[in-house]
CHARMM-style PDB file with segment names, atoms N, HN, CA, C and O in Angstrom:
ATOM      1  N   UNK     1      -5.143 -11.403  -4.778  1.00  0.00      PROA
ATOM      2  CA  UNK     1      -4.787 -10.433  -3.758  1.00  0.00      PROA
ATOM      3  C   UNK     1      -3.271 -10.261  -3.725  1.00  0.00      PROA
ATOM      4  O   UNK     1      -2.513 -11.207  -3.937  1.00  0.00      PROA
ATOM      5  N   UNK     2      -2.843  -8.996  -3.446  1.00  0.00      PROA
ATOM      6  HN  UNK     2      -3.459  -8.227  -3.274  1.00  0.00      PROA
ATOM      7  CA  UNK     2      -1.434  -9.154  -3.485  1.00  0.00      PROA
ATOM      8  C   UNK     2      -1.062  -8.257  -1.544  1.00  0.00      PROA
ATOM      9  O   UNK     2      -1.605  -7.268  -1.052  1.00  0.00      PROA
ATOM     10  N   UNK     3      -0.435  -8.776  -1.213  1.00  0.00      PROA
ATOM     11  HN  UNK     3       0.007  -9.580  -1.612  1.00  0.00      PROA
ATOM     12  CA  UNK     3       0.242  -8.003   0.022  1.00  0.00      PROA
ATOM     13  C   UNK     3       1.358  -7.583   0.236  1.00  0.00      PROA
ATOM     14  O   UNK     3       2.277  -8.341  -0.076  1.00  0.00      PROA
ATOM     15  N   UNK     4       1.603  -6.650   0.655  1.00  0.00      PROA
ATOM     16  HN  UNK     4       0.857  -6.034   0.908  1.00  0.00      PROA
ATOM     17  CA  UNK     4       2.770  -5.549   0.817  1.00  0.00      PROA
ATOM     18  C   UNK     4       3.265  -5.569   2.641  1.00  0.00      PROA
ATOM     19  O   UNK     4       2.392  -5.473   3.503  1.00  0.00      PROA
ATOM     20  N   UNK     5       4.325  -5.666   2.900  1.00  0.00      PROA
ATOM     21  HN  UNK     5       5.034  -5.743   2.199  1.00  0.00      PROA
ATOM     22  CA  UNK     5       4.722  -4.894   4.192  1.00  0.00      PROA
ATOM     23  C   UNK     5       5.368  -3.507   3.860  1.00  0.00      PROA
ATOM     24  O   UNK     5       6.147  -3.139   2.980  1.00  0.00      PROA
ATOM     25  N   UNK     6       4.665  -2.803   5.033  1.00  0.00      PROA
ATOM     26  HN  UNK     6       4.032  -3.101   5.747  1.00  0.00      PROA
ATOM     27  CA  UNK     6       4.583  -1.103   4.680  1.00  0.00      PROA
ATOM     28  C   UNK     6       4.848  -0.486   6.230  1.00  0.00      PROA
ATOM     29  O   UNK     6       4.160  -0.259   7.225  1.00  0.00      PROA
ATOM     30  N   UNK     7       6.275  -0.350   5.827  1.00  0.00      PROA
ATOM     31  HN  UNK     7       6.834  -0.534   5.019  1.00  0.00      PROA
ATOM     32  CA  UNK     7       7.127   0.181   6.914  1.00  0.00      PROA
ATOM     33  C   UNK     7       6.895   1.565   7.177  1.00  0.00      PROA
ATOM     34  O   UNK     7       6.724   2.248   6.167  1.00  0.00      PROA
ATOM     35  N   UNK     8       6.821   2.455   8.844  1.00  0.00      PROA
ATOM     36  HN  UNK     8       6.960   1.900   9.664  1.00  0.00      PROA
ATOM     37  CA  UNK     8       6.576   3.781   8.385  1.00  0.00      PROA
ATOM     38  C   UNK     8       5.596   4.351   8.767  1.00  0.00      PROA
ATOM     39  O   UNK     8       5.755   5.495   9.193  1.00  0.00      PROA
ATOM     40  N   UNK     9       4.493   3.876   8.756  1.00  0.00      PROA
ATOM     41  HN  UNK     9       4.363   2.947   8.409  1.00  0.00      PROA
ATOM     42  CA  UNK     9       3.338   4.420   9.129  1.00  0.00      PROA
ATOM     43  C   UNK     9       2.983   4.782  10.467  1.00  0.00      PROA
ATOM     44  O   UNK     9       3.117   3.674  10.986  1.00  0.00      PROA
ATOM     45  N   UNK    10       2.647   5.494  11.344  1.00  0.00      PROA
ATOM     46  HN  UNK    10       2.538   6.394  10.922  1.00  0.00      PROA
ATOM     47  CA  UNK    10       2.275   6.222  12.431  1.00  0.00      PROA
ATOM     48  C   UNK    10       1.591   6.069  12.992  1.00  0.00      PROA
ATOM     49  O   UNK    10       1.625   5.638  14.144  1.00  0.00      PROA
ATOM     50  N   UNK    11       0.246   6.541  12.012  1.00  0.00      PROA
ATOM     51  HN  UNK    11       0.218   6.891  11.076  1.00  0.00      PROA
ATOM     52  CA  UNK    11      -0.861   7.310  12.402  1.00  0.00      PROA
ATOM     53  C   UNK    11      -1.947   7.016  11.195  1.00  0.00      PROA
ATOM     54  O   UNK    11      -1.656   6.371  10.188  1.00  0.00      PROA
ATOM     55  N   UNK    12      -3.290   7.609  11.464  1.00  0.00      PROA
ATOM     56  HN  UNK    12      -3.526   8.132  12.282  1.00  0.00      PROA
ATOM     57  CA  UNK    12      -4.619   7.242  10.765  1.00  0.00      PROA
ATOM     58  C   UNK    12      -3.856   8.274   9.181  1.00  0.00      PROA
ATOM     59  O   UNK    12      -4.172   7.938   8.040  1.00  0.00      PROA
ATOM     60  N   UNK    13      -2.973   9.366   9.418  1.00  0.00      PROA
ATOM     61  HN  UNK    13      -2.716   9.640  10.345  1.00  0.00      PROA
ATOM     62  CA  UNK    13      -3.394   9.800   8.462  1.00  0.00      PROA
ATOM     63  C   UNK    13      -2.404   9.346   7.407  1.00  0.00      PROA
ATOM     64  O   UNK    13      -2.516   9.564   6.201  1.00  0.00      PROA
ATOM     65  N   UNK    14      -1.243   8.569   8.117  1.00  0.00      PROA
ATOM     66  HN  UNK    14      -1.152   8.392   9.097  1.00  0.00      PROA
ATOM     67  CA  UNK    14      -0.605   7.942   7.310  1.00  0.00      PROA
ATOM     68  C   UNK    14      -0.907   6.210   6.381  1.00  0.00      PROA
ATOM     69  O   UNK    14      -0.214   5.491   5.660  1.00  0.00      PROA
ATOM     70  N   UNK    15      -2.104   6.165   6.845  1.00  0.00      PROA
ATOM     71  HN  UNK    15      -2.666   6.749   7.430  1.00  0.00      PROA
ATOM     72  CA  UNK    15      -2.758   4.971   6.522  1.00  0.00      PROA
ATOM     73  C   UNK    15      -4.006   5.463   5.359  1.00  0.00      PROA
ATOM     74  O   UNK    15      -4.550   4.682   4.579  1.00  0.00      PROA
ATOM     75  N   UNK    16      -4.199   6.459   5.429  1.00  0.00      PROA
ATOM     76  HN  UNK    16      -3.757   7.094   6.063  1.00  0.00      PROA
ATOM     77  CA  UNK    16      -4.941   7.256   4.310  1.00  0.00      PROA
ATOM     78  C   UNK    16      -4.367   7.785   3.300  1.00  0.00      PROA
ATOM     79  O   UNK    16      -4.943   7.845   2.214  1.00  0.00      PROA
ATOM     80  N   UNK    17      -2.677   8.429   3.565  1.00  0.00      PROA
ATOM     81  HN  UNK    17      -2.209   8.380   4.448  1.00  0.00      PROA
ATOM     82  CA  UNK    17      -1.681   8.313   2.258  1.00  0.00      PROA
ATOM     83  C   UNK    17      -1.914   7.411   1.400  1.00  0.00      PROA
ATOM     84  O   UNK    17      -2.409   7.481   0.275  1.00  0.00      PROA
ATOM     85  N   UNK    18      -1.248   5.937   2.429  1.00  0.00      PROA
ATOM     86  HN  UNK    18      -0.846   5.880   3.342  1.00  0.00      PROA
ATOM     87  CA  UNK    18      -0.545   4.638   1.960  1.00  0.00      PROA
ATOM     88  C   UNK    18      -2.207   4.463   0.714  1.00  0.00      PROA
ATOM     89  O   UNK    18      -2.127   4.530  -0.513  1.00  0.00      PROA
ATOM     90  N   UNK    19      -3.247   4.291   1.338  1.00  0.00      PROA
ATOM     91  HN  UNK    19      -3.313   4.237   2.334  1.00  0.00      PROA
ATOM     92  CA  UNK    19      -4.701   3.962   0.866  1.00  0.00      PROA
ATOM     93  C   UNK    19      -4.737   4.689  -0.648  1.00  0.00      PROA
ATOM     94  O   UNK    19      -4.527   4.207  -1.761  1.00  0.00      PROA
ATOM     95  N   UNK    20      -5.109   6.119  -0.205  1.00  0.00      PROA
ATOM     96  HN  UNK    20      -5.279   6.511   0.699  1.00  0.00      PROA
ATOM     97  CA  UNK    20      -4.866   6.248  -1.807  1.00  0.00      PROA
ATOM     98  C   UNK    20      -4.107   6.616  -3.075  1.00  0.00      PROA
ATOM     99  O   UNK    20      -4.418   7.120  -4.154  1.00  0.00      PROA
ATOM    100  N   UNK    21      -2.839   6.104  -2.439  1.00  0.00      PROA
ATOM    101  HN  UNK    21      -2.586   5.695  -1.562  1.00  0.00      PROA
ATOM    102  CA  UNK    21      -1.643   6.000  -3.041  1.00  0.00      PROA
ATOM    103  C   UNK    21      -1.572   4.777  -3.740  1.00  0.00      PROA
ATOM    104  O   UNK    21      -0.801   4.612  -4.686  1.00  0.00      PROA
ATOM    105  N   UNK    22      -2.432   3.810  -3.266  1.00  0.00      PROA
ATOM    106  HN  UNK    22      -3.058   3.943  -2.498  1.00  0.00      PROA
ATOM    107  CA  UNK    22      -2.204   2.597  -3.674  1.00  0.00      PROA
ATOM    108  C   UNK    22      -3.637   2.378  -4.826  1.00  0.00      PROA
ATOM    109  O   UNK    22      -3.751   1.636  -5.801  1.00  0.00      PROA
ATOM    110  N   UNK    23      -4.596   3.365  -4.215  1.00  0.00      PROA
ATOM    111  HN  UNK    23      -4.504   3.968  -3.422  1.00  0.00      PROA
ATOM    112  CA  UNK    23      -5.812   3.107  -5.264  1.00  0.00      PROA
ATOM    113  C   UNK    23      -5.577   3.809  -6.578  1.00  0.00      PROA
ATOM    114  O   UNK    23      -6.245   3.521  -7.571  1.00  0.00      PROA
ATOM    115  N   UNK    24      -4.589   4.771  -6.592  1.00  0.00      PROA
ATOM    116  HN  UNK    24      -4.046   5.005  -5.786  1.00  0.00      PROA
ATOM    117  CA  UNK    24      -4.458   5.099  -7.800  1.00  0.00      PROA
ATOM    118  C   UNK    24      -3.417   4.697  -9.044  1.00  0.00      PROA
ATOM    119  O   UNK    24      -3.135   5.207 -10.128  1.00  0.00      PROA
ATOM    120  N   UNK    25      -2.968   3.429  -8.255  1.00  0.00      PROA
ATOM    121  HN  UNK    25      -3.196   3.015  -7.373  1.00  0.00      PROA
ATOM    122  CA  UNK    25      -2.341   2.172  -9.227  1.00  0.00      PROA
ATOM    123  C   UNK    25      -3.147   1.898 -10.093  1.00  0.00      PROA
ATOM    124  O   UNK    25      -4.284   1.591  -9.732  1.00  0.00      PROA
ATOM    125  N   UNK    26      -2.712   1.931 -11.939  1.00  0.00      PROA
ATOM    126  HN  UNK    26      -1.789   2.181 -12.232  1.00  0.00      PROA
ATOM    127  CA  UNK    26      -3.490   1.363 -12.540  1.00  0.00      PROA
ATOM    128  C   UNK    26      -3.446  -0.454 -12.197  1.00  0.00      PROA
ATOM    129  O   UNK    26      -2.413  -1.105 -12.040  1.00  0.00      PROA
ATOM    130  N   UNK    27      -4.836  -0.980 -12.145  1.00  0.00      PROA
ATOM    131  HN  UNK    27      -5.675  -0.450 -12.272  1.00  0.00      PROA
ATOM    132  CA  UNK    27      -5.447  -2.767 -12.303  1.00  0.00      PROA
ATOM    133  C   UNK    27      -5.353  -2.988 -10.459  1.00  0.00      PROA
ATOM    134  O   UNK    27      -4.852  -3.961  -9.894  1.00  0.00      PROA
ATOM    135  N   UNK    28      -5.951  -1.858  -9.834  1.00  0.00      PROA
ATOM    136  HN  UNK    28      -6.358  -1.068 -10.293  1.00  0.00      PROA
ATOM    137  CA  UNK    28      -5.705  -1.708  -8.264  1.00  0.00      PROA
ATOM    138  C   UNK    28      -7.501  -2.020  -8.640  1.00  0.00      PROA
ATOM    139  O   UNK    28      -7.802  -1.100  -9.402  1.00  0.00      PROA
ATOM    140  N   UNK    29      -8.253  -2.554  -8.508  1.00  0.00      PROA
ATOM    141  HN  UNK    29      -8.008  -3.301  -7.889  1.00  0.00      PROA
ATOM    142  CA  UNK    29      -9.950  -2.609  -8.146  1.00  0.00      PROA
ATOM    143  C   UNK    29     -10.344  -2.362  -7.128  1.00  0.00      PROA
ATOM    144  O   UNK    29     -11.402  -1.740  -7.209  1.00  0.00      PROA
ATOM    145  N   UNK    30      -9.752  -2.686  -5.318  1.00  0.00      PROA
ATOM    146  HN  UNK    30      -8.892  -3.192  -5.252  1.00  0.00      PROA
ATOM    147  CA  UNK    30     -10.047  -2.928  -4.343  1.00  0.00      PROA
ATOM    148  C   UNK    30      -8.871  -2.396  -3.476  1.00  0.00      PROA
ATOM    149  O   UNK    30      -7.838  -2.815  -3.999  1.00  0.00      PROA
ATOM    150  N   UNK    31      -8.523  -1.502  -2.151  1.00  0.00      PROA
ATOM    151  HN  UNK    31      -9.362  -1.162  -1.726  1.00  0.00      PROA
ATOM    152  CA  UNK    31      -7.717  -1.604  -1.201  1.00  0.00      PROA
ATOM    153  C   UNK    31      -8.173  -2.213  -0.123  1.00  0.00      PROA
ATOM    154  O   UNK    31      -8.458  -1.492   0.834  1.00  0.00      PROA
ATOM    155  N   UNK    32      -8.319  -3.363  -0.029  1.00  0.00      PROA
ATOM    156  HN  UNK    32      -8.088  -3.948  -0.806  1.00  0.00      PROA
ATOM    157  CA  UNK    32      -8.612  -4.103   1.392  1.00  0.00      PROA
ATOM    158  C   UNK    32      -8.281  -3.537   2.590  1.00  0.00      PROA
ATOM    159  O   UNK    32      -9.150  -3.083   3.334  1.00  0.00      PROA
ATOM    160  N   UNK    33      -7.347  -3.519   2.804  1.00  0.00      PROA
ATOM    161  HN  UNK    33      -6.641  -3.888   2.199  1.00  0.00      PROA
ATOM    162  CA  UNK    33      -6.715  -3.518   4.320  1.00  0.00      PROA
ATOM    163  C   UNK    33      -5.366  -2.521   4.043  1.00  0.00      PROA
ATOM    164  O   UNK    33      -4.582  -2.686   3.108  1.00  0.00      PROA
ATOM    165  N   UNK    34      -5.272  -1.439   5.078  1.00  0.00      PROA
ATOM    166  HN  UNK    34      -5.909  -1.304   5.838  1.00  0.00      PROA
ATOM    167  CA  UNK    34      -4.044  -0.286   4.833  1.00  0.00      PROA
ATOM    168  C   UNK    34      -3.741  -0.687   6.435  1.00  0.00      PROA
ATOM    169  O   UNK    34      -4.629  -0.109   7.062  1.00  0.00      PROA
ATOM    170  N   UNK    35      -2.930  -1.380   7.331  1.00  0.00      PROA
ATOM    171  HN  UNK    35      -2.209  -1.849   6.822  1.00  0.00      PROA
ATOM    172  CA  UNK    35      -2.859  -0.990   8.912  1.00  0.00      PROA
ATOM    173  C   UNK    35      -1.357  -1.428   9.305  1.00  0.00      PROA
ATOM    174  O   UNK    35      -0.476  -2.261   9.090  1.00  0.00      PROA
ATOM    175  N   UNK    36      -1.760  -0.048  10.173  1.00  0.00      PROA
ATOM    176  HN  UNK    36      -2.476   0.629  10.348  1.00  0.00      PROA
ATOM    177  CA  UNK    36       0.079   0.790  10.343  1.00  0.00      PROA
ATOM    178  C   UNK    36       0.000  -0.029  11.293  1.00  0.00      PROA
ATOM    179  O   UNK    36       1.167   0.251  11.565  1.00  0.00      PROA
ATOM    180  N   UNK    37      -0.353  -1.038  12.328  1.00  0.00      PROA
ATOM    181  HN  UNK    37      -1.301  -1.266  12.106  1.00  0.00      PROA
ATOM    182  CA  UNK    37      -0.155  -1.856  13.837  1.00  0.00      PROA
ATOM    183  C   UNK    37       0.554  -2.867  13.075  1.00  0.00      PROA
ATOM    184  O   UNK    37       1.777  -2.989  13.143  1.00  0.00      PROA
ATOM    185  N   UNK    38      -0.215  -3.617  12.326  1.00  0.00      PROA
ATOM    186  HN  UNK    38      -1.208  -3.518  12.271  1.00  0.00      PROA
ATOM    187  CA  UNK    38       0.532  -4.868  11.534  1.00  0.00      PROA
ATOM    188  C   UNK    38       1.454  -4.806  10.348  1.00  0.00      PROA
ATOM    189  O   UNK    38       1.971  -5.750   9.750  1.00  0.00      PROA
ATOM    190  N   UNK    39       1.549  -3.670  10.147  1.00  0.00      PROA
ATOM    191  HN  UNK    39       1.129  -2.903  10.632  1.00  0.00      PROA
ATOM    192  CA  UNK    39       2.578  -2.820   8.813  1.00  0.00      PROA
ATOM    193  C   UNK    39       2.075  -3.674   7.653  1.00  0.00      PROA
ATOM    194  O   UNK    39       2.732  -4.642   7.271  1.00  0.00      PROA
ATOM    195  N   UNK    40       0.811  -3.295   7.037  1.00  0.00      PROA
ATOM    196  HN  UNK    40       0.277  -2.508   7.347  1.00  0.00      PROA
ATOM    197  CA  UNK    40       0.418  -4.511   5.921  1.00  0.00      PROA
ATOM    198  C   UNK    40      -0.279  -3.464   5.224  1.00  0.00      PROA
ATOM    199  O   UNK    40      -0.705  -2.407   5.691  1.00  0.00      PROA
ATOM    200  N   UNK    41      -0.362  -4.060   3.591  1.00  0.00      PROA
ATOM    201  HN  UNK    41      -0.016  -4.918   3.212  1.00  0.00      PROA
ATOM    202  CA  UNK    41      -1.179  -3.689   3.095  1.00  0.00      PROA
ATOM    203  C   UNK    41      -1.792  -4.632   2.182  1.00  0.00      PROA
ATOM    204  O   UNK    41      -0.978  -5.474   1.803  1.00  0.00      PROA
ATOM    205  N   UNK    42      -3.364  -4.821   1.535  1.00  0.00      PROA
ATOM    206  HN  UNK    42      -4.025  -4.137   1.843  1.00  0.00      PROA
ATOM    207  CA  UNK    42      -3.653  -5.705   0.854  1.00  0.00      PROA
ATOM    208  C   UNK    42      -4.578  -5.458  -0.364  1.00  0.00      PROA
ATOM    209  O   UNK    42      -5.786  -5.398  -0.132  1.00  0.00      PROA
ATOM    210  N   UNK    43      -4.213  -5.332  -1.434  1.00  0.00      PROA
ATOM    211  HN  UNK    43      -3.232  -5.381  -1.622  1.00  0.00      PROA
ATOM    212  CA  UNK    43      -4.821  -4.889  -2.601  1.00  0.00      PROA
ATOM    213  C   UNK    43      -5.477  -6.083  -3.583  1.00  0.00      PROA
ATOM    214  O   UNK    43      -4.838  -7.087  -3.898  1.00  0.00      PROA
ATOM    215  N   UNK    44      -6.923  -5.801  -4.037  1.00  0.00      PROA
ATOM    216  HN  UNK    44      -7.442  -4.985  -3.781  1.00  0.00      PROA
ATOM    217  CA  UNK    44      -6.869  -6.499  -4.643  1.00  0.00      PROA
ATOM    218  C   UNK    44      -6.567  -6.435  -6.786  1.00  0.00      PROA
ATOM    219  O   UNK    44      -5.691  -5.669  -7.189  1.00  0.00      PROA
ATOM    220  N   UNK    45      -7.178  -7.076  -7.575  1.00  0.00      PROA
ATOM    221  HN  UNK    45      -7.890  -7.698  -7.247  1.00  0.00      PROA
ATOM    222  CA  UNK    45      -6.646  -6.184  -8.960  1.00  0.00      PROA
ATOM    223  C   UNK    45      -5.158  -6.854  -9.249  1.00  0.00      PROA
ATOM    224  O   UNK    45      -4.345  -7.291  -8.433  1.00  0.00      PROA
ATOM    225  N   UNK    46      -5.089  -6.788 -10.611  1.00  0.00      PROA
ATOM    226  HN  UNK    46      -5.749  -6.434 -11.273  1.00  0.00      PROA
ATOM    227  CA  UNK    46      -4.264  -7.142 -11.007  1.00  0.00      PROA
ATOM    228  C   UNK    46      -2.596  -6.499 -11.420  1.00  0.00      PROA
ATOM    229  O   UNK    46      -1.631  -6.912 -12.062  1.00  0.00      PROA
ATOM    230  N   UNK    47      -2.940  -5.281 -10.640  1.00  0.00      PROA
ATOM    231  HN  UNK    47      -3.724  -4.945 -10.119  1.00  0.00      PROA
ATOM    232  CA  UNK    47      -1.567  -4.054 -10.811  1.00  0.00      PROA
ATOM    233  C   UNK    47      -0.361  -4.965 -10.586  1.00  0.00      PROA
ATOM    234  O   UNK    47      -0.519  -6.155 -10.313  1.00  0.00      PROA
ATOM    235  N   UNK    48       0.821  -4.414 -10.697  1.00  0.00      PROA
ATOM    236  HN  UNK    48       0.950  -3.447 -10.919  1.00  0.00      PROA
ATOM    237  CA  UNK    48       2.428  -4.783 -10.656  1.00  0.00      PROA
ATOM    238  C   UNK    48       2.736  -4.875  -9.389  1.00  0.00      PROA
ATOM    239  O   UNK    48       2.380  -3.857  -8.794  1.00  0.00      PROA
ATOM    240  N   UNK    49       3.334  -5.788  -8.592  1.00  0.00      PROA
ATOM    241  HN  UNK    49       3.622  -6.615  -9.075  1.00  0.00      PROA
ATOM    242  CA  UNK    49       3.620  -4.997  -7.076  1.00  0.00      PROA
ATOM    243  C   UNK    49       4.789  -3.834  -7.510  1.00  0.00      PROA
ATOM    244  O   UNK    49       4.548  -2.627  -7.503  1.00  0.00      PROA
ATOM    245  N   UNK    50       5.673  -4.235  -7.765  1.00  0.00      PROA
ATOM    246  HN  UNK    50       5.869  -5.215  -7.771  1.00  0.00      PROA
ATOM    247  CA  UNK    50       6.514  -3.085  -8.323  1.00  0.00      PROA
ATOM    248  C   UNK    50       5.903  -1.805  -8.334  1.00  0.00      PROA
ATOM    249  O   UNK    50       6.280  -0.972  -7.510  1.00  0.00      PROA
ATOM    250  N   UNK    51       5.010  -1.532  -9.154  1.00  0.00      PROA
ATOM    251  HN  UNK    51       4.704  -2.210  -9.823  1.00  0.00      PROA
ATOM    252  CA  UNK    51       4.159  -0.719  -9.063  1.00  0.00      PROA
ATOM    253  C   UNK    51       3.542  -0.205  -7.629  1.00  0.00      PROA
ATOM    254  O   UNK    51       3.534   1.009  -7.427  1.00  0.00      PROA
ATOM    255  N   UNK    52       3.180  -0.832  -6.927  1.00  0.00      PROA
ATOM    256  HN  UNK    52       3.187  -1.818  -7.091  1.00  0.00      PROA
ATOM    257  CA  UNK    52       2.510  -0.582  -5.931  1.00  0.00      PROA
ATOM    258  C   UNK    52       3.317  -0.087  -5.170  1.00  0.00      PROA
ATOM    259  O   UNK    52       3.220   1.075  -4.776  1.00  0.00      PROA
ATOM    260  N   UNK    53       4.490  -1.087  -4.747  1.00  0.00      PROA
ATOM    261  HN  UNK    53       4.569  -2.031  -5.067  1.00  0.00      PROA
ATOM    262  CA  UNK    53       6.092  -0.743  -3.874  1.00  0.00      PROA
ATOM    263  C   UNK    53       6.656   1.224  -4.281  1.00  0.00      PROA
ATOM    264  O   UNK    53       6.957   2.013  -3.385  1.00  0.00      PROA
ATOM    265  N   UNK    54       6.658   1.501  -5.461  1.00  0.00      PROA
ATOM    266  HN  UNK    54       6.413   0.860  -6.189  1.00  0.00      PROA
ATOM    267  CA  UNK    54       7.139   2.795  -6.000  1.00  0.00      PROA
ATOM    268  C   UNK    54       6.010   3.803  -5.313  1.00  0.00      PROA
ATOM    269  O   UNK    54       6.424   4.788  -4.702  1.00  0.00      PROA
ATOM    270  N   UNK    55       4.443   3.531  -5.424  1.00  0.00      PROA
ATOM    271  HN  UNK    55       4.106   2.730  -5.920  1.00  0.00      PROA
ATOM    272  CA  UNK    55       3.553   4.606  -4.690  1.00  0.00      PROA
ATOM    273  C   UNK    55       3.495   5.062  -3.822  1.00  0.00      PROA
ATOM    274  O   UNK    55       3.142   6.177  -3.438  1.00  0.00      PROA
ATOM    275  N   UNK    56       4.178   3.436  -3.011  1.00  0.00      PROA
ATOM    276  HN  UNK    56       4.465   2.530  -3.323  1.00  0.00      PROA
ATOM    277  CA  UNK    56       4.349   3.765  -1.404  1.00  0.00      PROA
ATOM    278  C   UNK    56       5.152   4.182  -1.005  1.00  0.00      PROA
ATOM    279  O   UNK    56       5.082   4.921  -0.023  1.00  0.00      PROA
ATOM    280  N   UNK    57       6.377   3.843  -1.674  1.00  0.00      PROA
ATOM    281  HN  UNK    57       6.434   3.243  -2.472  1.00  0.00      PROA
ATOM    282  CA  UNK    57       7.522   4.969  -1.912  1.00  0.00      PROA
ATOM    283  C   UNK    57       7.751   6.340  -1.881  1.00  0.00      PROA
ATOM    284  O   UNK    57       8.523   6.950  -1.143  1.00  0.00      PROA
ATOM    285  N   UNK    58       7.028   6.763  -2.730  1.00  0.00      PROA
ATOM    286  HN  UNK    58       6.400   6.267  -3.330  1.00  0.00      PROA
ATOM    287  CA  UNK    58       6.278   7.953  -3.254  1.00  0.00      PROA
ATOM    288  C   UNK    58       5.920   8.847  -2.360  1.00  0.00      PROA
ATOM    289  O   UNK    58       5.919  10.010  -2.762  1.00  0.00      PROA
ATOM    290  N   UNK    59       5.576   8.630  -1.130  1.00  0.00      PROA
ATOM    291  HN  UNK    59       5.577   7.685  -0.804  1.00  0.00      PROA
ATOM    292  CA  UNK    59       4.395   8.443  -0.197  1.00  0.00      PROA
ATOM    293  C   UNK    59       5.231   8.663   1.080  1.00  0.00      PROA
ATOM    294  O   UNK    59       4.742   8.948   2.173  1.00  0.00      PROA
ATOM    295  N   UNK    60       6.570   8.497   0.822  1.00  0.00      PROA
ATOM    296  HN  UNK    60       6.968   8.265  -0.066  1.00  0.00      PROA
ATOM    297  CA  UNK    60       7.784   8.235   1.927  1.00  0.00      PROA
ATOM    298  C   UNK    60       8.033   7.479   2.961  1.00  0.00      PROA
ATOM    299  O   UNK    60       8.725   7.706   3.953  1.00  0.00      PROA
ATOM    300  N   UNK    61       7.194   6.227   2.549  1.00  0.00      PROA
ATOM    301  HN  UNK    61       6.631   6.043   1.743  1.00  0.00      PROA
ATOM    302  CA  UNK    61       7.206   4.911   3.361  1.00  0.00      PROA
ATOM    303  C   UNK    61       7.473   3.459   2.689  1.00  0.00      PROA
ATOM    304  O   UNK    61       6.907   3.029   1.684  1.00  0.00      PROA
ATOM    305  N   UNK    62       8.261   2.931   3.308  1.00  0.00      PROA
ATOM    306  HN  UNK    62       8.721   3.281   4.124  1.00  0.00      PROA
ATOM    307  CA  UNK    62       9.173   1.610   2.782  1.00  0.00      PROA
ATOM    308  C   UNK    62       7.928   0.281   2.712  1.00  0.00      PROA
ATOM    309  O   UNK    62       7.120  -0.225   3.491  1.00  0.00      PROA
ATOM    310  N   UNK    63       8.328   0.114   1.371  1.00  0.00      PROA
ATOM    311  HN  UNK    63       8.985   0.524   0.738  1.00  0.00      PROA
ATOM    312  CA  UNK    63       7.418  -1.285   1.206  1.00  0.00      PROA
ATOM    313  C   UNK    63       7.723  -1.941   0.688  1.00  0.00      PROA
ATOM    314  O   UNK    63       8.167  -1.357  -0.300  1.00  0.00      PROA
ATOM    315  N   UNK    64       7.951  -3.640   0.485  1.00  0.00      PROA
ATOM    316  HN  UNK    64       7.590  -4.113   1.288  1.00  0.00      PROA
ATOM    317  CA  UNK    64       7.898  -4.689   0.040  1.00  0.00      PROA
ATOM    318  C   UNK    64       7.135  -5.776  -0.095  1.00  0.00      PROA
ATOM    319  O   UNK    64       6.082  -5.777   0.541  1.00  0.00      PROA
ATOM    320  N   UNK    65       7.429  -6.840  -0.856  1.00  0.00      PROA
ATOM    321  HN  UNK    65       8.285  -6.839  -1.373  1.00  0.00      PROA
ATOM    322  CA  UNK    65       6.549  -7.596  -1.137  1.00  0.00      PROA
ATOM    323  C   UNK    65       6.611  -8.814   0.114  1.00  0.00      PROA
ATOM    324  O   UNK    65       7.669  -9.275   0.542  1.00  0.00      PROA
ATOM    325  N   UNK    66       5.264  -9.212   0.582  1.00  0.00      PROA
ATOM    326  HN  UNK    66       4.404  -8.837   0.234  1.00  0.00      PROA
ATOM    327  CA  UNK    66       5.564 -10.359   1.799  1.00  0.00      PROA
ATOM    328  C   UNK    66       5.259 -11.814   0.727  1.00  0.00      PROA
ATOM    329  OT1 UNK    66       5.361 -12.952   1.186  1.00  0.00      PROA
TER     330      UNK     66
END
């Protein structure tokens, strides 16, 4: 599992960005958990966080690795 803090988020529909922004990481298998209250995200799969960090980016919300 890898987890992200994901600064930014609002709202439901910004938690549906972050979601499949992150599923379309290649070695992403699973998005567990996308929630803007606890600013988290949790993927499972073997993708890059790097990778993951740039989607969410992408996406116009700040993320790092916890």
């Amino acid at each position: 599992m890898i987890e992200l803090k994901v600064e930014g988020m609002t709202c439901g529909h910004c938690e549906q960005a972050v979601r499949q922004a992150l599923a379309r990481v290649p070695g992403v298998t699973a998005v567990l958990v996308v929630d803007r209250v606890q600013q988290r995200a949790t993927v499972e799969g073997d993708a890059d966080p790097a990778a993951l960090i740039a989607a969410i980016k992408d996406e116009g919300f700040q993320a790092s690795a916890t």
